[in-house]
N, C-alpha and C positions, 0 to 999 in steps of 0.2 A: 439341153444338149451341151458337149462340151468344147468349148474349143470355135467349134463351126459359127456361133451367131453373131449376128452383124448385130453392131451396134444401135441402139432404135434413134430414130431420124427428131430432131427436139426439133418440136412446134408450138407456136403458143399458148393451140387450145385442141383439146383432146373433145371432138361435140358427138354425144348420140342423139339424134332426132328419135324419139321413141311415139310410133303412132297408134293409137288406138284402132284396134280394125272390129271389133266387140262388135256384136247383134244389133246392140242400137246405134251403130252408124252407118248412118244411111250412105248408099252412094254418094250421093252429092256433099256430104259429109266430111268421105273419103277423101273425096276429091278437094275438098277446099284446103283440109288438111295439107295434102303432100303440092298445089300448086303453091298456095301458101310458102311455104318451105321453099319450093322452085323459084317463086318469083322474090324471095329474099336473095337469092344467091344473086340473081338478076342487078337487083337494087345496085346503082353507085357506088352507095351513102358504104352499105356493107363491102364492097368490092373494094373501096377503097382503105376500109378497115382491114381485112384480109391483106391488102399489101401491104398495111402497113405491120402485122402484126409479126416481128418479127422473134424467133429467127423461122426461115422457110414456113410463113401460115399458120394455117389448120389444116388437123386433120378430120373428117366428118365420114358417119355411118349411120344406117337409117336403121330401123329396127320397127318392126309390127308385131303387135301383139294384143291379144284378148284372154283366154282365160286360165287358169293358173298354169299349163304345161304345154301353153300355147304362143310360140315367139317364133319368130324368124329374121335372120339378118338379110335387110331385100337387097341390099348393097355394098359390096366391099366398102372397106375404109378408104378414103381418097384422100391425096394430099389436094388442099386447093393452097393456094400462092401467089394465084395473079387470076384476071380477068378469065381467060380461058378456060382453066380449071374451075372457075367458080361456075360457066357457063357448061363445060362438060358434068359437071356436078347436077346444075338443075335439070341438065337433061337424063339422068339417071335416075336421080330421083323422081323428075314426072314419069318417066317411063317406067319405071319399076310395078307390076302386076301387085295388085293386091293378093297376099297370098292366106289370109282369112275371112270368112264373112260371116263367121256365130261367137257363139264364144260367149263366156261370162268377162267380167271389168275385171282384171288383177294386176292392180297399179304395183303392188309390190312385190310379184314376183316381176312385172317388166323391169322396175326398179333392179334388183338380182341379177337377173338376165343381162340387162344393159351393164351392169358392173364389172361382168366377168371380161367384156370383149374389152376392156380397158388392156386388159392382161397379155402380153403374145402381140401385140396389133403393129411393133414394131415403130410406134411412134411413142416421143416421152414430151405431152403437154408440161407447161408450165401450171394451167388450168385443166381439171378435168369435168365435163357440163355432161349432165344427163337433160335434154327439155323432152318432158312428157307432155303429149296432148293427148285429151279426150273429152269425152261427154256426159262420162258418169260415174257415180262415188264407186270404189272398190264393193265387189263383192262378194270375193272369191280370193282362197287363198291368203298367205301372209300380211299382214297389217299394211299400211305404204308405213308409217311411222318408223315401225322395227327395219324392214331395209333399207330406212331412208338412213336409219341410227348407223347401218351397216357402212349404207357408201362413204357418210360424212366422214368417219372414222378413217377412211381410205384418201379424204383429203377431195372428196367430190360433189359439185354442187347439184343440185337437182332444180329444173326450172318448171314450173308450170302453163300449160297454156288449155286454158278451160273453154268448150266449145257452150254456150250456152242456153244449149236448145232446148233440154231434156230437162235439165237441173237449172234453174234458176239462181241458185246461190252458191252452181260447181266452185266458181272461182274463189268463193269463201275457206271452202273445203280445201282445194288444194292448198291456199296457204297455211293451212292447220293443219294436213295430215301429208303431204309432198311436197311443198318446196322446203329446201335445206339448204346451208351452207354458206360461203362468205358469197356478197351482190347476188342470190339468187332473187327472180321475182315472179310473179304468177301474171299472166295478162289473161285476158278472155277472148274470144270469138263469136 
């Protein structure tokens, strides 16, 4: 548009939470997933990060997805900034409805998908974080490698976080085929 748009709000971390809601995650799963997420916002240790992380925070959006034409954004982008917000944040995210429960694994199109919301969001990280979780290797759909080549190129890191129920060696995987970019790291569940 011309003329009319507001400037985007600088923060100093642009985060998609990207959750696997794929066929092999189970309920409980699911759920360890997104309180996981809730009870980090929770945490101190991170709330005190967030204050400090200046200028005005982060900005953070959650994103589920399973198989290659299958994503959904569960929750607007939020600014978090202080205590409050970090606390209204994990109450959206726990509450937020799963909104798939089949689906094939396609880490690289979530990879894509989660890239685009970067765009228009109205916020200008300093860092821009994709952290994908899930349970299992891509199977469906574009490589993670080639979107992962995609986002880097855009200046975006991608984190891992391997649930390791299914795959016993996911968390090998994602470091070879999905985490990218400068401090990124894979951890497991």
């Amino acid at each position: 548009g011309s003329g009319g748009a507001a400037r985007a709000l600088g923060v100093s971390l642009e985060l998609i939470l990207a959750v696997d809601c794929s066929s092999s995650v189970e309920p409980e799963e699911f759920t360890l997933q997104m309180q996981g997420i809730a009870d980090a916002f929770r945490d101190p240790v991170v709330q005190q990060a967030i204050r400090g992380a200046a200028p005005n925070g982060i900005a953070v959006t959650l994103v589920q997805w399973s198989g290659a034409s299958m994503h959904s954004q569960a929750t607007d982008w939020m600014l978090v900034s202080n205590k409050d917000d970090a606390e209204n944040a994990a109450q959206a995210i726990e509450s937020a409805p799963r909104f798939m429960r089949w689906g094939a694994t396609a880490i690289g199109e979530a990879i894509s998908f989660s890239k685009e919301l970067f765009e228009e969001n109205g916020f200008e990280g300093l860092r821009k974080v994709i952290d994908v979780s899930g349970d299992g290797i891509s199977n469906q759909g574009t490589f993670p490698i080639f979107a992962r080549e995609e986002a880097v190129k855009e200046g975006i890191t991608i984190n891992g976080l391997a649930i390791l129920n299914d795959e016993p060696s996911l968390d090998h995987y994602y470091r070879q085929q999905v985490m990218a970019g400068p401090r990124s790291f894979v951890e497991h569940a």
